[in-house]
Each structure stands twice: as C-alpha cells, then as structure tokens.
N, C-alpha and C positions, 0 to 999 in steps of 0.2 A: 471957355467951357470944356474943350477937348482935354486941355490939360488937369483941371479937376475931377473930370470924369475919371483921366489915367490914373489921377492921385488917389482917386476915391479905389478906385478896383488893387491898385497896390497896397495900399492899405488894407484892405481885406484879405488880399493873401499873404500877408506877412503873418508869421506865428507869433501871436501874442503870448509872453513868457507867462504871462498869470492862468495860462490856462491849463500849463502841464501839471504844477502842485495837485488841484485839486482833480483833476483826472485821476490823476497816481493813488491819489488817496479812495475815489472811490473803487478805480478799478483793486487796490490793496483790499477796501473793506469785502466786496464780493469774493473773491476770493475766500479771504481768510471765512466768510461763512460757508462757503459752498462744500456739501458733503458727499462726497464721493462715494460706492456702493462697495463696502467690506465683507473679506471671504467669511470672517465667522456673524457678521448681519444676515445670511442667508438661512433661512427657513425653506427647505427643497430649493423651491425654483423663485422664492418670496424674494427680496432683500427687502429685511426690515430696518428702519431708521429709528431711531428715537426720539420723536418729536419736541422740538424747540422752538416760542417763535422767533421768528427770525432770520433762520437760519434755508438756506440753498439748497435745495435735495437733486441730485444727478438723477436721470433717467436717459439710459441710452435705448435706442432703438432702431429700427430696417425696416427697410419697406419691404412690401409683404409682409410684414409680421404686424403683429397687435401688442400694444403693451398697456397691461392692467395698474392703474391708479385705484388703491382700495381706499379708504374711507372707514373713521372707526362707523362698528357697528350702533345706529340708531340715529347717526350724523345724518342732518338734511343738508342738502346742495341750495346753496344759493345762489351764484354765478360762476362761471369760469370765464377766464379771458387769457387770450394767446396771444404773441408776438407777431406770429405769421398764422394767419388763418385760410393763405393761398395754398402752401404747400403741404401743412400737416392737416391732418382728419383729426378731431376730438369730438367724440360722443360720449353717451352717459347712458348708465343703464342699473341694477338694482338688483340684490338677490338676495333669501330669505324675506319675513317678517316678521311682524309684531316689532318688539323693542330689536330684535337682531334684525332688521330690516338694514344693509348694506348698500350704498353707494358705489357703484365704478366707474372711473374715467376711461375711456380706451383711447387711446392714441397712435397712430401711425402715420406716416412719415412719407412722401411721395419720390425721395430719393436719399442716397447718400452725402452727408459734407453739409448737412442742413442743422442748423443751430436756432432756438428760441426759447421763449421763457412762458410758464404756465403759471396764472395766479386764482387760485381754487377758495372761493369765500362758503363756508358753511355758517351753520348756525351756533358753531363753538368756536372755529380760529380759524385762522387763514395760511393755506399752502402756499409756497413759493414751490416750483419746479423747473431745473433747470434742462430744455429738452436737447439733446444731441442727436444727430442720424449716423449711421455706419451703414458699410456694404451690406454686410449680413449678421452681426450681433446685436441683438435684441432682448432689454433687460423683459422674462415674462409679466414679471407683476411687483409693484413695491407697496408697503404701507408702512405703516406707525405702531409704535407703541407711546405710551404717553404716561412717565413718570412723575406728574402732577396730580393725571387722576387716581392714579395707583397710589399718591402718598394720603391724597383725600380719602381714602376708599378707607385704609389700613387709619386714621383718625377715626375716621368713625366706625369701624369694628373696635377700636380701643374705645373711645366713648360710650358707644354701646356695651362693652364687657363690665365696664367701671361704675356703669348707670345700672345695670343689672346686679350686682355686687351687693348685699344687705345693710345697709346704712350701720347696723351695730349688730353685733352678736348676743347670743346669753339674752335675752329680752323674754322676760314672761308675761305674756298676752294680758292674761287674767289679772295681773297686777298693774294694768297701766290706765293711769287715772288725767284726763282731760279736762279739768275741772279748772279753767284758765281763761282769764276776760282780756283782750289784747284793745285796747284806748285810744284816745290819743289822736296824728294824723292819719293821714290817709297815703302815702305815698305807696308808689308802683310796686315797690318792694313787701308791701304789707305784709306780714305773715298769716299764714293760712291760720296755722292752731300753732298751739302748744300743750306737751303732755309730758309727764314722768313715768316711771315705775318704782319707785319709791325711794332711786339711789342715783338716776342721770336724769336730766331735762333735755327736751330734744325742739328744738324750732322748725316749724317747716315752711318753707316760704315758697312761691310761687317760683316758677322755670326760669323767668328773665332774672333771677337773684347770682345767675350763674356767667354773663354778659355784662351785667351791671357792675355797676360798684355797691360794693358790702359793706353795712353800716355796722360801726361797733358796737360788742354786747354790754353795759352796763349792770350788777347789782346793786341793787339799791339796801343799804344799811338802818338800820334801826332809827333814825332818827332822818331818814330820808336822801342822806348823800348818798352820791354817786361813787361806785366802786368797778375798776376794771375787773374783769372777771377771766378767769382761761376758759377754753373753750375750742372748740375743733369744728371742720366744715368737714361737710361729706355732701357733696354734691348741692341737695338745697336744701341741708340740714344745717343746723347750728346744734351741735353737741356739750352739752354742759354737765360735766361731771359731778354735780352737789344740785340738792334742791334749792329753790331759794322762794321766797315771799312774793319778793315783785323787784321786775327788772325793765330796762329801758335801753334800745335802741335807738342812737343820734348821729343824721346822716347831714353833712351841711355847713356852713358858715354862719353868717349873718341871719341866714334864714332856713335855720335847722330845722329838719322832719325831725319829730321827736312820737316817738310810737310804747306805750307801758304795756307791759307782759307784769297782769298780777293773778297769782293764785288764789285760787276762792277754796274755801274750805267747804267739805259736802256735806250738807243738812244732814243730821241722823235720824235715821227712818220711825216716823210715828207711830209708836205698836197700838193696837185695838187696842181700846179699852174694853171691860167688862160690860155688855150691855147695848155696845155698839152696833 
C-alpha cells in the first residue's frame, strides 16, 4: 500500500505534456484580447475604449485612489463579479437621469502588485476588465464608445431620410383618381389601394411589404394573359409608368397568393332632369 501510495503522489507531480498546448493557447488567446489604455483613447483624464465583445480592457489602479468604471448612458447593472473580493473594494453608484441615467463602478485596490479580473453583466452586453494595482498610478476613469450602436443609429437616420423622401414627384392631386377593386386572396402583403393620375399607377402596400418578399407585378392583356410589366419600388410603393385595366400580383409555388388590381371606370354624374 505504501508503495502505491508513493506511485500515486509521483504521478501527480510529474508534468503531464498535454497540459502545456492548451495553456499556451489559452494564455496566447487572453492576451491577444487584452486591450491596453492608448495616449490618443484619452478624453482628459477618461481612457476611452471601443467596445467589442469579447475583448479584455486594462484598468490600472493604487490604493488610495478610486478608479471610475463608466457605463453607457441608460445602461442598467445587472451583476458584477470579481476575482478577489478580499483585497479590492468595488461599489456602484449613478449620476444624471431620465434616459441619461449613468452607471459607475468604483474600484480600488487595498495594496500594490494585486492583479484580478472584473466581469460587469448589464442589460445590453457584458464587460470583461482586467484589474491591475501599482504603487501610486491610478487609471481616473475608463469607458466606451460603441461602434455598433453608432452604425445602427446612422441606418436609421438613413431610413428615416429615405422614408421621408416623396414617393414621386410632378403628381397633381386634383387629378388622381382611386377608382380600383383589389380581389382575389388575402395575403399579408395585401395592398392597401391603388390609384393613377392619368399617366403612372402607383400600389401601396402595407409596412411588412418592405421585410417580406415582394410579389411580382403582372398586366393582364386583352384577352386575359398574363404580361410582365416594368415597374419600380419606392419604399412600399409599386410604381407603374402606364395605365392599365387590370393587373395581378403572384407570390408562391404550388400554392400561389394570387391577388387582381382592376380598374373600375366612374359612373358619369346624373344631371337633373327638368322637373325634378
């Protein structure tokens, strides 16, 4: 038993070769994420990062000192958790309101040569921070910028410019005649109306027509076949350069939506008669 005993304890301090690969590799992948705080990221006394997930953010700090974790504005805190909860302080605290209602983490450090990891869960993404101590240099404050939400922002000020933009130009009110019976099924895409001005035909179809898939426009020939027709979209318009009689939209396979756009012609107004 003594002897197995010895074999069991040497065996466990021998260094198993399969263990150094994947070290190397994790200790390489940390690394190559961890982002260090740059002279031109600095806003005064800020260092600001550029938010990525995934990615490591430095924070150095001292004791005696406080160092500011900002949070974008309107960001709720969900959890924080720390490596060493012995030796660092982390608290939380808030300033402004309403939608600019700001998050801050403070952080300080109970000595020099102290190293740990901070992991900050909100209601939008998750921080990684990597905490370091020094004698007396102390990052004051870091936050983010966040080139996601900034490309969303700039889509929809583009969608909104484009949505705003007049479906067609040259259109005279007083000449545009709605006198159109739309048939047929019922699908999501149904169009609202349809109307002319004596010279384009215009479709207007509901918001989801712009997400969806867009059925194509058919006019329909004098003896009933089916003719591609040209035609342009503008947002949730179908623009149709020529009048026509009656036409058909066909979305489908096997089990095609099949929806008729026919023009109705407008009763001519009954004058009095004598007498009447």
């Amino acid at each position: 038993m003594i002897r197995i005993l010895i074999l069991s304890a040497s065996i466990v301090s021998l260094p198993c070769p399969g263990f150094a690969q994947p070290i190397a590799r994790v200790e390489a992948a940390n690394k190559a994420a961890l982002r260090e705080p740059s002279r031109d990221g600095y806003l005064h006394a800020v260092q600001i990062y550029p938010y990525n997930d995934g990615v490591v953010y430095r924070l150095y700090a001292a004791p005696e000192r406080v160092s500011d974790i900002a949070l974008q504005p309107g960001e709720a805190l969900v959890s924080v958790a720390a490596g060493d909860t012995v030796r660092w302080t982390v608290g939380d605290t808030t300033s402004g309101s309403g939608a600019e209602k700001r998050t801050h983490l403070l952080v300080k450090p109970f000595s020099a040569g102290l190293s740990t990891n901070l992991v900050i869960t909100t209601d939008r993404r998750v921080y990684r921070v990597q905490l370091t101590s020094t004698a007396a240099t102390a990052m004051t404050a870091i936050a983010w910028t966040y080139p996601q939400d900034e490309l969303l922002a700039l889509q929809r000020q583009a969608q909104g410019a484009e949505a705003a933009q007049p479906v067609s130009a040259g259109i005279e009110i007083e000449h545009l005649s709605f006198n159109y019976r739309i048939s047929g099924d019922r699908p999501a895409w149904l169009p609202l109306r349809a109307f002319d001005d004596g010279r384009q035909t215009w479709i207007e179809f509901p918001g989801s027509i712009e997400v969806g898939e867009a059925p194509p426009l058919f006019v329909l020939g004098d003896k009933g076949q089916a003719e591609l027709v040209n035609y342009r979209v503008s947002g949730r318009y179908y623009i149709v350069d020529r009048l026509f009689g009656a036409a058909e939209l066909r979305l489908g396979g096997q089990k095609q939506k099949v929806v008729r756009i026919t023009r109705v012609e407008a009763k001519p107004k009954r004058r009095a008669g004598r007498g009447s």
